[in-house]
N, C-alpha and C positions, 0 to 999 in steps of 0.2 A: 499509457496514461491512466492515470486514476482519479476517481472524482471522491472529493471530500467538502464538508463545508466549516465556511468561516463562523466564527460562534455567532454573527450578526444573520446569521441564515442564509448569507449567499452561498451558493454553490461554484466549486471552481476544480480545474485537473491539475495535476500534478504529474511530471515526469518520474514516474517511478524510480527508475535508472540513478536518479540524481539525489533520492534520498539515502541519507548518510545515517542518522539515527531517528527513533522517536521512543519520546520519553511523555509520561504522565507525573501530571504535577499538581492536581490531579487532570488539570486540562489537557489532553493531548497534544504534545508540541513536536513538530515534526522539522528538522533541519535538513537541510540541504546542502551539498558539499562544499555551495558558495557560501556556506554559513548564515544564511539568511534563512528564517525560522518563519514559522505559519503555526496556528493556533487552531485546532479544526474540534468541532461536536463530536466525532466520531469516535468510540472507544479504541482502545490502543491493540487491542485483538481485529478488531474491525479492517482497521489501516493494515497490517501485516497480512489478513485474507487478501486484501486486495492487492497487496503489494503480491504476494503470489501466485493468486488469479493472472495479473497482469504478466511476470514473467513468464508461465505457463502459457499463456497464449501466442505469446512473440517467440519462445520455443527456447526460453532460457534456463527454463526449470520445469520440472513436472514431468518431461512428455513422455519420458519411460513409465512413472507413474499412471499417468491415464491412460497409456495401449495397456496397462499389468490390469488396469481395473475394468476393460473390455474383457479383457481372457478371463474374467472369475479369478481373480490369484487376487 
């Protein structure tokens, strides 16, 4: 999950999994594969860290990355 917020200032998470695309309009809009859209403050760089913080942790991406950047490499 990922937390982002609604441009009204709530904060709310997100199943990362499920997001399909996110575009800047210039608001960041973030879709979902049920097509159903969210509107968040958060820049469009922002959202995609998080989006691979979150895989990275659940062991879907990254984890060769971070044992390579334990060894110095």
């Amino acid at each position: 999950m990922i937390t982002v917020t609604r441009l009204n200032g709530k904060p709310f998470s997100l199943n990362a999994i499920y997001i399909e695309t996110i575009e800047s309009f210039p608001d960041t809009t973030i879709t979902l594969t049920n097509g159903k859209k969210h509107v968040v403050r958060e820049p469009h760089g922002q959202v995609t860290a998080d989006i691979e913080s979150f895989y990275a942790r659940i062991s879907l991406l990254g984890k060769v990355k971070v044992e390579e950047e334990y060894d110095g490499e």
